[in-house]
C-alpha positions in Angstrom: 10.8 5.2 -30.7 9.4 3.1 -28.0 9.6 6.3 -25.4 8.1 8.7 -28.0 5.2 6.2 -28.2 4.6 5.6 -24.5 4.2 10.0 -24.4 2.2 9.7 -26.3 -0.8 6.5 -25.3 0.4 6.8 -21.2 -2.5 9.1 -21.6 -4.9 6.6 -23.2 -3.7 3.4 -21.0 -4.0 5.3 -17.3 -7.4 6.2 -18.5 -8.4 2.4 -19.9 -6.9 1.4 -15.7 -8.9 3.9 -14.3 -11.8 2.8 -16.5 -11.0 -0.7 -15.6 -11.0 -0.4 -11.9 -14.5 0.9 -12.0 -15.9 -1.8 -14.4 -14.6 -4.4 -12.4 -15.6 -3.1 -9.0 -18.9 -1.8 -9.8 -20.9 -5.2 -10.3 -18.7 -6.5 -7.2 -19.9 -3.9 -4.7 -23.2 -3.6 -6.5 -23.9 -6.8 -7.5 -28.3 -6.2 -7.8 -27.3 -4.8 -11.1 -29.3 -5.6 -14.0 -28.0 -8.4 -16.0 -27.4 -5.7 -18.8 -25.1 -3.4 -16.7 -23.1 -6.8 -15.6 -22.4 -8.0 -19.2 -21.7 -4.4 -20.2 -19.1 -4.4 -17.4 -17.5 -8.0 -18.8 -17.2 -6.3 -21.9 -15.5 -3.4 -21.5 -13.0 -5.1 -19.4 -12.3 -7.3 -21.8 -12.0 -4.7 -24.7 -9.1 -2.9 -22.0 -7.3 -6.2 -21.5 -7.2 -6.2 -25.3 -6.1 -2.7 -25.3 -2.9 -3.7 -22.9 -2.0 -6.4 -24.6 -2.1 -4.5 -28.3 -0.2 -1.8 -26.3 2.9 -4.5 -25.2 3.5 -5.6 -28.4 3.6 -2.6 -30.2 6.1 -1.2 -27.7 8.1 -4.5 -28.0 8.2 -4.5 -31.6 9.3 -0.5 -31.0 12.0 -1.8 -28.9 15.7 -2.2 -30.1 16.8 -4.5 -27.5 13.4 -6.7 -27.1 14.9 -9.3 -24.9 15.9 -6.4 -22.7 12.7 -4.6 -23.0 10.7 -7.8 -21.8 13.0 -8.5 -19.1 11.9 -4.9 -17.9 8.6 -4.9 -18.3 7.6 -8.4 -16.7 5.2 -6.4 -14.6 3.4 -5.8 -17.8 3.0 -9.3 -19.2 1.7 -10.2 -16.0 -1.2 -7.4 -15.9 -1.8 -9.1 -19.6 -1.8 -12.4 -18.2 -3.4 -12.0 -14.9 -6.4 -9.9 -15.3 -6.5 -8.3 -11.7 -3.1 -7.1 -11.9 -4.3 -4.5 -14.2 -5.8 -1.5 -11.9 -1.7 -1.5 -11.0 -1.2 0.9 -13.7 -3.1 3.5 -11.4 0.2 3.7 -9.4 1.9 6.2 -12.1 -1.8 8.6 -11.5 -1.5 9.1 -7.5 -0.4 12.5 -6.8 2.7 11.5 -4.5 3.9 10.7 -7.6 3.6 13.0 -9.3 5.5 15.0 -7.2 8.1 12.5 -6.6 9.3 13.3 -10.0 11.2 16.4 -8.3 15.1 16.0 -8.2 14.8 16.4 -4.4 13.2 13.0 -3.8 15.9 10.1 -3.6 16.1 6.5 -5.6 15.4 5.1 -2.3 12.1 7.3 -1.5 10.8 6.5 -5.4 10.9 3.4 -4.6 9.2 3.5 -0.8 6.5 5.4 -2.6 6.0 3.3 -4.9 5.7 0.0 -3.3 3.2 2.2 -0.5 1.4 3.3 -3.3 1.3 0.0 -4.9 -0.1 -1.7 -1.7 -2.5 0.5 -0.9 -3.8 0.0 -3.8 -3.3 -3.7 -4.0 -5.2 -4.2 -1.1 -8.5 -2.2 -2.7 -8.3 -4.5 -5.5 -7.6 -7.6 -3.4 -10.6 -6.6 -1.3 -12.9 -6.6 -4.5 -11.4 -9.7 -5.6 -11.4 -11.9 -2.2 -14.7 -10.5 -2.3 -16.2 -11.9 -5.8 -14.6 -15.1 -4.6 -15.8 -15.9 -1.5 -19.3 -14.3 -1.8 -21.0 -17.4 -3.1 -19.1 -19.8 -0.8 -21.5 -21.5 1.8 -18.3 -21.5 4.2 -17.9 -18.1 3.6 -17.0 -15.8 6.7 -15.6 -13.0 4.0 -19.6 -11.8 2.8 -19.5 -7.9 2.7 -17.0 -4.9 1.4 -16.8 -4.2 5.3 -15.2 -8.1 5.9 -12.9 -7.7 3.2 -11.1 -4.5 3.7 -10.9 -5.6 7.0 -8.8 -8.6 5.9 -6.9 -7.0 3.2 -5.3 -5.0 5.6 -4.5 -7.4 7.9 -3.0 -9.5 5.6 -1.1 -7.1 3.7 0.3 -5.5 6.6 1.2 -9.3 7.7 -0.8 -9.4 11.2 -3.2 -11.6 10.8 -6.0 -12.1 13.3 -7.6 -15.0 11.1 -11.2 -13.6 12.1 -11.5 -13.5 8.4 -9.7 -15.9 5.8 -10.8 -16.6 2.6 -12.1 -20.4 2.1 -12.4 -20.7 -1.9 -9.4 -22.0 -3.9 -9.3 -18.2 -5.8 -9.7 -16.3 -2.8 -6.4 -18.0 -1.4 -4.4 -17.3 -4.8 -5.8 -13.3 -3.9 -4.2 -13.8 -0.5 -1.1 -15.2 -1.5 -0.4 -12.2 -3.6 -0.8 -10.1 -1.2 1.0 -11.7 1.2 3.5 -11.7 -1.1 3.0 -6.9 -1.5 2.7 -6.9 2.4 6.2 -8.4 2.9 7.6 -6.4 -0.2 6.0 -3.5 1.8 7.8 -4.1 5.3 10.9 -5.1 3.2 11.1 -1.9 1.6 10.2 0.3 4.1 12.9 -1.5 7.0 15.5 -1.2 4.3 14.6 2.5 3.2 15.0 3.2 6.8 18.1 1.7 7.3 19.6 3.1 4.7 18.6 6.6 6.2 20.1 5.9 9.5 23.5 5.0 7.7 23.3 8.4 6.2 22.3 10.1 9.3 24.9 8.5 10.9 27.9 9.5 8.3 26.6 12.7 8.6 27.4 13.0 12.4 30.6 11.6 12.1 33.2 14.4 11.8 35.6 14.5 9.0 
């Protein structure tokens, strides 16, 4: 029942991420918007977090193993529970895939593209979120879209520089998640490639 449900609102819930990722970014990138437009972007962010969490419970009271099904769906009590989390849902829309859902595509590439995928965009939503943190810091060196990207991607791709570093107590929780995606990134990717070589490497080998 649970998978004839899920067919059925994936639909609706992509949709509600995709709408989130705009009401969330919108007043961040923007934020001369009228005091109107900014509560009307609270509001429908909060109306999509109700949405997911009224979507997790009907699936787990669909579910016929429910310890099992929460076990397997951590990732979605956490978009509940940490609001930011939620644009993650966008993952399942990106074309790549899309087309990863071809036999010819491997366990191990699935899960390469996903974890790419995931911290690309990761690091768009950490960049809006280090972003709204750090803006009305007075020790603030993180202060424009520009600044932020810029440290997004060094962090998530574990370099570094430390030209820009966030200086609030929430901009450091951002960076410590993802810290956290850029070394699942590098881990993933190291091992996907190892685990080609081994194959390339059996293959050579004559019988």
């Amino acid at each position: 029942m649970t998978g004839s449900y899920e067919r059925d609102t994936g639909w609706l819930l992509d949709g509600a991420a995709l709408a989130f990722l705009a009401v969330y970014a919108v007043p961040i990138l923007h934020p001369d918007l009228s005091a109107t437009w900014i509560r009307a972007c609270e509001v429908a962010s909060w109306v999509i977090w109700g949405m997911f969490g009224v979507d997790y419970f009907i699936r787990l009271s669909l579910a016929e193993d429910r310890r099992r099904f929460a076990r397997r769906n951590v990732i979605d009590v956490l978009v509940i529970v940490l609001p930011l989390l939620r644009p993650m849902r966008l993952v399942r829309l990106l074309p790549v895939l899309a087309r990863m859902q071809h036999a010819g595509m491997s366990l191990r590439g699935r899960a390469t593209t996903y974890v790419v995928a995931g911290a690309v965009l990761l690091g768009f939503v950490a960049s809006l979120a280090v972003l709204d943190a750090e803006r009305g810091s007075p020790e603030a060196n993180i202060t424009t879209f520009g600044d932020a990207l810029w440290w997004a991607a060094t962090t998530v791709t574990t370099v570094g520089y430390g030209d820009h570093f966030p200086t609030t107590g929430e901009g450091r929780i951002v960076g410590v998640v993802l810290m956290l995606g850029g070394i699942a990134l590098v881990g993933t990717i190291t091992a996907a490639l190892a685990s080609w070589f081994v194959e390339e490497q059996r293959k050579e080998v004559p019988k």
